[in-house]
C-alpha positions as CSV (number, residue, x, y, z in Angstrom):
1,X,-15.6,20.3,0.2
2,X,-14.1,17.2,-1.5
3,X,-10.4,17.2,-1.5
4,X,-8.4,17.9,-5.1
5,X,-7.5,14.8,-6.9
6,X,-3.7,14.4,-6.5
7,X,-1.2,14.9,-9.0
8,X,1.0,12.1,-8.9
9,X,-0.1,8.3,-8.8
10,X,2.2,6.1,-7.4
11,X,-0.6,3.4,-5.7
12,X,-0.7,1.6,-8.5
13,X,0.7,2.4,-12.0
14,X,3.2,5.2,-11.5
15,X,2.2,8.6,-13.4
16,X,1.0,12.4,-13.9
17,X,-2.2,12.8,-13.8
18,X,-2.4,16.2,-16.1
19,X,-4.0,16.7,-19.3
20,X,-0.5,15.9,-21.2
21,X,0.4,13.6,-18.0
22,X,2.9,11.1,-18.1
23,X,1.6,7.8,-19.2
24,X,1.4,4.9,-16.8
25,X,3.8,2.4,-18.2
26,X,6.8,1.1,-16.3
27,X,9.9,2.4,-18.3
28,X,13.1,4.4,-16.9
29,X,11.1,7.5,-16.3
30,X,8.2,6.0,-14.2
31,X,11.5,4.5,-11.9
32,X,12.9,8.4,-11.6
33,X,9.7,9.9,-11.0
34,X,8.9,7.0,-8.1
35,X,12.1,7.6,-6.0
36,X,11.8,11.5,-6.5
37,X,8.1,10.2,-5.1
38,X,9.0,8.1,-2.2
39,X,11.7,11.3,-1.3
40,X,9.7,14.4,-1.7
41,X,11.1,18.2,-0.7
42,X,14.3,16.7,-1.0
43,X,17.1,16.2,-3.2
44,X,17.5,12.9,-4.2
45,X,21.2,12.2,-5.4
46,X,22.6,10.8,-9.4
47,X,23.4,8.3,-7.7
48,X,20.6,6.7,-5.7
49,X,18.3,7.3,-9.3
50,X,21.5,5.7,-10.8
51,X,20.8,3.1,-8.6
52,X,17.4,2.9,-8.8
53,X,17.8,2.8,-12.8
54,X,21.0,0.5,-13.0
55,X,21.3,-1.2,-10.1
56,X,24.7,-0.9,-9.5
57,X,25.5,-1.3,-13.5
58,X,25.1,2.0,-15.4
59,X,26.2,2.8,-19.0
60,X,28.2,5.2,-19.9
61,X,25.6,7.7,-20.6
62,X,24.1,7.1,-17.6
63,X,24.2,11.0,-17.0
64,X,22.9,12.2,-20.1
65,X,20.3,9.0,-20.0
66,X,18.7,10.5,-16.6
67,X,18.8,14.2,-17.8
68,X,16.3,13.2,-20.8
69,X,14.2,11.0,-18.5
70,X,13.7,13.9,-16.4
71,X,13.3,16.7,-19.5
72,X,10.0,14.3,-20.2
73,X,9.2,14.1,-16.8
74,X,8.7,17.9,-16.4
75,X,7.5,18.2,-20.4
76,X,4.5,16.1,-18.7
77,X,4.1,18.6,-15.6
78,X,1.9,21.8,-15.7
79,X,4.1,24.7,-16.4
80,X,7.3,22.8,-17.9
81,X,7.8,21.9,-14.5
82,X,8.6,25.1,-13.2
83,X,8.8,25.0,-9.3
84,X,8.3,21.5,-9.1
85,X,10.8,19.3,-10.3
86,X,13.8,21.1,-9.6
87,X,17.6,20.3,-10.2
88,X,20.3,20.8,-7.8
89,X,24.1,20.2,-7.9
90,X,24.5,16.1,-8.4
91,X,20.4,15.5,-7.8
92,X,16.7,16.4,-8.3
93,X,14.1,17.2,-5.9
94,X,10.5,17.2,-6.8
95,X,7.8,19.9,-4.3
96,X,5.2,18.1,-3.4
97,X,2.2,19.3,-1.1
98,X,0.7,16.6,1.1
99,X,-2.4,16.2,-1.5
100,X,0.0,16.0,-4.5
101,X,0.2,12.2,-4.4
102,X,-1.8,9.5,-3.6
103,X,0.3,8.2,-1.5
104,X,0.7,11.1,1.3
105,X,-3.2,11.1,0.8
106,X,-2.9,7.4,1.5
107,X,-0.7,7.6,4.7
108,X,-2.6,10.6,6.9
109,X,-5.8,8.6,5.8
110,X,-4.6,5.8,7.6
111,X,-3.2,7.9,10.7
112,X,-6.3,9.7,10.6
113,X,-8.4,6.0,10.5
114,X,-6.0,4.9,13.3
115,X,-6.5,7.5,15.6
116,X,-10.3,7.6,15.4
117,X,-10.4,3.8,16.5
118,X,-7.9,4.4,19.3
119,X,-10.3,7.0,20.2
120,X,-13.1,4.2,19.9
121,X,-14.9,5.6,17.2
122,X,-15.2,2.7,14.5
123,X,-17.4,4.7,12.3
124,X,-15.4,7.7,11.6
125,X,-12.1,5.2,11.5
126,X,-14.1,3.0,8.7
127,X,-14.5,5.2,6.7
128,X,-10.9,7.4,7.0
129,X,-9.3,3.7,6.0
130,X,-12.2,3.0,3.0
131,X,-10.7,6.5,1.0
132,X,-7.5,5.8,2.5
133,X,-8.0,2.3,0.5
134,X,-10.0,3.8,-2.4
135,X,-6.6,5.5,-3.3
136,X,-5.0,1.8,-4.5
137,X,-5.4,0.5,-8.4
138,X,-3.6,-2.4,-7.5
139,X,-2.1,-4.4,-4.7
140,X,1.4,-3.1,-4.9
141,X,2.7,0.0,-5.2
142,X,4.2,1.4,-8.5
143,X,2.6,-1.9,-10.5
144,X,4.6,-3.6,-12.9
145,X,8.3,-1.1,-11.8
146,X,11.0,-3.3,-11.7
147,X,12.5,-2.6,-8.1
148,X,15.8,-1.7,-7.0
149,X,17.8,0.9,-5.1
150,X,15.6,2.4,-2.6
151,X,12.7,1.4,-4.5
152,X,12.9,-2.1,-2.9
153,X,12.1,-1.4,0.7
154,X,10.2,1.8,0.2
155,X,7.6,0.4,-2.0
156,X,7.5,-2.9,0.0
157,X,6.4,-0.4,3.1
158,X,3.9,1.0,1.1
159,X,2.3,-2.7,-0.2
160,X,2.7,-3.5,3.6
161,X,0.8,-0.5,5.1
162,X,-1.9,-1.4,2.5
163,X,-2.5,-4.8,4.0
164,X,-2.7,-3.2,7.6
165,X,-4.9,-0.5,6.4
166,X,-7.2,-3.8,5.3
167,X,-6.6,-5.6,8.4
168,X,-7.5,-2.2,10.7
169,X,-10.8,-1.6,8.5
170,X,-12.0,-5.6,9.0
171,X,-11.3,-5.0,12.8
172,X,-13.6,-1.7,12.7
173,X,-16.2,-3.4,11.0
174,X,-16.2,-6.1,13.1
175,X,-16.6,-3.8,15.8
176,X,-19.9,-1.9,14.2
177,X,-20.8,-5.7,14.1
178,X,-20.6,-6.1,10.4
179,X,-19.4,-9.2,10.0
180,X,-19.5,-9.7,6.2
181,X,-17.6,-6.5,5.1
182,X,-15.4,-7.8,7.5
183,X,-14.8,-11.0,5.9
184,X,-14.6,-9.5,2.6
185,X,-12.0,-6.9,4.0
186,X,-9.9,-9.5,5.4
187,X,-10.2,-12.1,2.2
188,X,-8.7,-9.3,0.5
189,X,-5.6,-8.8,3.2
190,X,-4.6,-12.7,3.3
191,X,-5.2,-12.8,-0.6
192,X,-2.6,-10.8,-1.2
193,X,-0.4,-12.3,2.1
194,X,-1.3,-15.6,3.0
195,X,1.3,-15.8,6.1
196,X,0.0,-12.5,8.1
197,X,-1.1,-14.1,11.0
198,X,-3.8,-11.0,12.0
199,X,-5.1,-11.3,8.7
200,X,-6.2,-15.0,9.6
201,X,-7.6,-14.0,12.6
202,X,-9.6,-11.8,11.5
203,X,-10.9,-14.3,8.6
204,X,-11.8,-17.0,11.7
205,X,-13.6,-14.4,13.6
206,X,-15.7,-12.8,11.0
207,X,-17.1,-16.5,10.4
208,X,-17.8,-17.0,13.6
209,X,-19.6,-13.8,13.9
210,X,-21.4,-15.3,11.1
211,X,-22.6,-18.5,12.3
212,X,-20.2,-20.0,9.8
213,X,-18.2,-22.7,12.1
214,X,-17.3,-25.1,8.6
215,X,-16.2,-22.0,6.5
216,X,-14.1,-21.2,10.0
217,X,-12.2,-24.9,9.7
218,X,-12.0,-24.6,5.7
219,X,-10.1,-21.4,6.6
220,X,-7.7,-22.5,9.3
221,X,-7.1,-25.4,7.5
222,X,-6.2,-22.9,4.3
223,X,-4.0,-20.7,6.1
224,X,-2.3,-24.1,8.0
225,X,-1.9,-25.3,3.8
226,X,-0.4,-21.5,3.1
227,X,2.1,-21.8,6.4
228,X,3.6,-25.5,5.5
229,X,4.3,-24.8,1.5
230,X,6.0,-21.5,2.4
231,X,7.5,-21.9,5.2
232,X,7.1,-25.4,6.2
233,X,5.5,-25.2,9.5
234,X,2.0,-24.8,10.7
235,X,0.8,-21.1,11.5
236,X,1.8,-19.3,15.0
237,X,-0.3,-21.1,18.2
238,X,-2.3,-18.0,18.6
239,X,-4.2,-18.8,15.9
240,X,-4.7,-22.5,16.5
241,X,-5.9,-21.5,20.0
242,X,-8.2,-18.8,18.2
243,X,-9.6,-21.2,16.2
244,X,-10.3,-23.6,19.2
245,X,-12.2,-20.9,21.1
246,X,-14.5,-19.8,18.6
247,X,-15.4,-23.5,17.5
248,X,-16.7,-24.2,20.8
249,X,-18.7,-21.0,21.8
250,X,-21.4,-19.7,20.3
251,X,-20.9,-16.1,18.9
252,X,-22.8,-13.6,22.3
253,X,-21.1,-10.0,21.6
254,X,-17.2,-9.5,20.7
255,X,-15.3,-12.4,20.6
């Protein structure tokens, strides 16, 4: 039986997905309804959304400012609201189950993915990691939200877990020897991060499990151009010495 769509988007634009859902733009109440997100089943203080809203700076309605962004958040729920987004002395907490939002979907997905490949199952792992993925509408989390308070390293987790959700499905495809998906898995993880190191490595080894030795240098030498304008040195030596293996042997099983 297929699993009920979650409620809450927060995997791309942030919103309600209910027939009179919150719109996905990126305004004030989008920012209260991602930190009430990223803290679910518990109350989340005035003062971290304060922070999440202000940064540090807010006006003098600042109270009355968050009470109406949260009357429209629960004018957009089923129900008013009622049981959901709840208000307790100086906070909010909003009930989530663990298929209320894409992005609890998202993270047992991936545990689920993980654990198959540790238990050497590449099949089952491909394809917890491919809905896992399927859950995205962007590359970053809550698209377009300006980011402060706990917003900044929350939703940088989330962007990161995405690119090692990508970088653990090119590895399982590589293992079920399918070397193209992998490519095109791991194009889309050093696309969006040019300095993560796996990433690379799994670029240079899908073209070599291709037959594709220039395409292998083009790429080395892109991720050496990425290294030096960023962080002006060459990549780690791993991936030199990577590249220097695979040049030189001819692809007979898993390299």
């Amino acid at each position: 039986m297929p699993e009920p769509r979650p409620t809450f988007r927060l995997l791309g634009p942030v919103e309600i997905r209910t027939a009179a859902g919150l719109p996905p733009r990126v305004g004030k109440p989008q920012a209260v309804l991602a930190a009430l997100l990223l803290r679910p089943n518990r109350a989340v203080s005035v003062d971290t959304l304060s922070e999440v809203l202000w940064d540090g700076e807010p006006p003098l309605s600042a109270l009355a400012n968050l009470r109406t962004y949260v009357h429209r958040l629960r004018r957009a729920l089923p129900g008013d609201g009622t049981g959901v987004l709840l208000s307790h002395p100086g906070g909010y907490e909003l009930r989530l189950s663990p298929h209320d939002s894409d992005h609890l979907v998202f993270a047992r997905l991936v545990r689920q993915g993980r654990d198959l490949l540790a238990a050497a199952d590449p099949r089952g792992g491909a394809v917890a990691l491919r809905r896992a993925l399927e859950l995205w509408h962007s590359e970053h989390a809550a698209a377009g939200l300006e980011r402060r308070g706990l917003l900044v390293p929350e939703l940088a987790h989330l962007d990161i877990e995405r690119l090692r959700a990508l970088e653990d499905l090119a590895g399982a495809w590589l293992d079920l020897d399918e070397p193209r998906h992998a490519l095109d898995t791991a194009w889309q993880a050093v696309s969006a991060d040019p300095l993560r190191t796996r990433g690379w490595q799994l670029v240079l080894r899908a073209h070599h499990r291709l037959g594709e030795h220039g395409r292998l240098t083009a790429s080395y030498e892109m991720a050496r151009a990425a290294f030096r304008d960023a962080l002006g040195r060459d990549p780690d030596a791993e991936l030199a010495e990577l590249r220097e293996r695979l040049m030189y042997r001819p692809y007979a099983g898993a390299s």
